[in-house]
C-alpha positions as CSV (number, residue, x, y, z in Angstrom):
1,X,132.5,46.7,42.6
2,X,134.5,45.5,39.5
3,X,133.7,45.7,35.9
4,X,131.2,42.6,35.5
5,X,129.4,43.6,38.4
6,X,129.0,47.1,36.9
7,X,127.6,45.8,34.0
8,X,125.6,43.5,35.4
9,X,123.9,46.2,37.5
10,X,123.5,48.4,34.3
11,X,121.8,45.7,32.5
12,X,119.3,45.0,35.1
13,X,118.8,48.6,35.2
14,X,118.0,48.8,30.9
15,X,116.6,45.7,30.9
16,X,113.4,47.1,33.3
17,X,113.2,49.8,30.5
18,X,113.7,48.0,27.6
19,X,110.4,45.5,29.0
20,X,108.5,48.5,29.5
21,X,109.2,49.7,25.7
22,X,108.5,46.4,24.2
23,X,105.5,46.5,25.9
24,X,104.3,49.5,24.9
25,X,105.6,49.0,21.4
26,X,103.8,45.9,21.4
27,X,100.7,47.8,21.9
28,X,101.0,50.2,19.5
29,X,101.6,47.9,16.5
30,X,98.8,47.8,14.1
31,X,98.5,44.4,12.5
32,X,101.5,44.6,10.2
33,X,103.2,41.2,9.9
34,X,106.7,43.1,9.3
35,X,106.4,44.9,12.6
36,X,105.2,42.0,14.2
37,X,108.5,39.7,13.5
38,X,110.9,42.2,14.2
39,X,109.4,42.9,17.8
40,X,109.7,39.3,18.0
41,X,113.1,38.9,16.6
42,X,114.1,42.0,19.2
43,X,112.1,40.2,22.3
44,X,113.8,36.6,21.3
45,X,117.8,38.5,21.0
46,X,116.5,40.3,24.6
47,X,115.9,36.6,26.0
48,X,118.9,35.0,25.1
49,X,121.0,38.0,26.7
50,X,119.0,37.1,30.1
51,X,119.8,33.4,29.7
52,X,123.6,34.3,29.0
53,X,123.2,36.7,31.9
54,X,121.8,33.4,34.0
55,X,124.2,31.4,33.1
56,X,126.9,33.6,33.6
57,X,126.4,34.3,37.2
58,X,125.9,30.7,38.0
59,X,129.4,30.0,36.3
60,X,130.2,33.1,38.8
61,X,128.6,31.3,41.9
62,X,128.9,27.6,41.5
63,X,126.5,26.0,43.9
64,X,129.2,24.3,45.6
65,X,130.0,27.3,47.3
66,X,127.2,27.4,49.3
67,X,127.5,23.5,50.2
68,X,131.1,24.0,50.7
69,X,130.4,25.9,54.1
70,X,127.8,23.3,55.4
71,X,130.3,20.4,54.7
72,X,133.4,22.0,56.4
73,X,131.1,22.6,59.4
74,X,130.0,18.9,59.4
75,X,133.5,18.0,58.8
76,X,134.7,19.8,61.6
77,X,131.4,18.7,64.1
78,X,132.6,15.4,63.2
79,X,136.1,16.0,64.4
80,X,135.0,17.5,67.3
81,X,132.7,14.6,68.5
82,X,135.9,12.3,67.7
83,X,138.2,14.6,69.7
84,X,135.5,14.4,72.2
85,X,135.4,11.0,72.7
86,X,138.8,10.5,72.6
87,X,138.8,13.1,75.5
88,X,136.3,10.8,77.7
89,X,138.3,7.5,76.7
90,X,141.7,9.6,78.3
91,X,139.4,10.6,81.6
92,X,138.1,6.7,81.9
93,X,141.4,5.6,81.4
94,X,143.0,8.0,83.6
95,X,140.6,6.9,86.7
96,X,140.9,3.6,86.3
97,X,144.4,3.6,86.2
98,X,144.0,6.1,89.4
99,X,142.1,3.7,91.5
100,X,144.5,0.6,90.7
101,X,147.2,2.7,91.8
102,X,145.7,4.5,95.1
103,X,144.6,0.4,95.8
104,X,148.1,-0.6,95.0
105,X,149.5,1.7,97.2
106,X,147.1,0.9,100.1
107,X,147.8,-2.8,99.8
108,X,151.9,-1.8,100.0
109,X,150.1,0.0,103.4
110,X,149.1,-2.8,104.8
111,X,151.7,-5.4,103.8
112,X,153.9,-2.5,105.7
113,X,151.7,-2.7,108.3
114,X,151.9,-5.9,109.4
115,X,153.5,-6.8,113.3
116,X,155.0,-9.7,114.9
117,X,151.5,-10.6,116.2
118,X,148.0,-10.2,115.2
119,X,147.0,-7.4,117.8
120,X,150.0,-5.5,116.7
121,X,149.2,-5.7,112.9
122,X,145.3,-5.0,114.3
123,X,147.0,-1.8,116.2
124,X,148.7,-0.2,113.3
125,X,146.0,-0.6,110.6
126,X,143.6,0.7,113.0
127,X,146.3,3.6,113.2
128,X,146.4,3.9,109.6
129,X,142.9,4.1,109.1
130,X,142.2,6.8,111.9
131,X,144.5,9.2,110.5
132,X,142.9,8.7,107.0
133,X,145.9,6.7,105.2
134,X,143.5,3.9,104.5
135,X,140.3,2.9,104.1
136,X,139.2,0.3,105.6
137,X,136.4,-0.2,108.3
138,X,137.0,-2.3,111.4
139,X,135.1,-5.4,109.8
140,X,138.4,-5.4,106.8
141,X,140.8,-4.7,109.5
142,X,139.3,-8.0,112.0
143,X,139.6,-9.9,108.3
144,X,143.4,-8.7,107.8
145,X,144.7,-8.9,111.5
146,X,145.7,-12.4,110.6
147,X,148.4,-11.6,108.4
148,X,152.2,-12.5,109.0
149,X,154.9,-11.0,108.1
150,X,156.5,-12.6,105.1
151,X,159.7,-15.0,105.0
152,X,162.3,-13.2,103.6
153,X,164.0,-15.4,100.4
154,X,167.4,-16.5,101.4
């Protein structure tokens, strides 16, 4: 505890007793004008050491403290939510460029794949397909058995 707290704490301490004697010295005053103004004058000097006291802590504890907190935790939700999506973005992007490149390497398959004659390209990517380097079903495979084998460029 430091010094300003200490005092602080003994003030609030006093200041229950010094209520309590106003009070009672408030009751015991007979109707004397002179007694009556210096209670008041001591009860109006007590007041303004409570509004310093007030105003002193809140200088102490500025109320952006407390938002301070619930603005760096929004901050940071919001970063998280952009780190998020960013995140999802990388895992679309990262599928998509999968597939493109699993059906890029099944098209070099079949272009590999292709015979002299139409049974023999019908033979090989029914081979292919059976030991599970393509997918294709028998209707694709009828469809691509017409392929021939590219000229080669001079």
């Amino acid at each position: 505890m430091n010094k300003q707290e200490e005092l602080q704490q003994d003030h609030e301490t006093a200041s229950g007793n010094r209520t309590i004697r106003f009070q009672e010295a408030l009751a015991n005053i007979p109707s004397e004008q002179a007694a009556l103004t210096t209670l008041n004058d001591e009860l109006d000097a007590q007041l303004k050491i409570e509004d310093f006291i007030v105003k002193s802590r809140e200088a102490n504890h500025p109320k952006f403290k407390a938002w301070g907190s619930i603005a760096l935790s929004g901050a940071g939700i919001v970063i998280s939510l952009a780190v998020g999506f960013a995140s999802l973005f990388n895992v679309i992007q990262t599928r998509k460029t999968y597939t493109l490149e699993e059906r890029k390497a099944q098209a070099d398959l079949i272009l590999k794949a292709i015979g002299k004659n139409e049974d023999e390209t019908q033979a090989n990517l029914k081979a292919l397909m059976e030991v599970g380097l393509l997918r294709l079903d028998l209707q694709k495979i009828e469809i691509l058995r017409v392929l021939k084998p590219a000229k080669s460029a001079p």
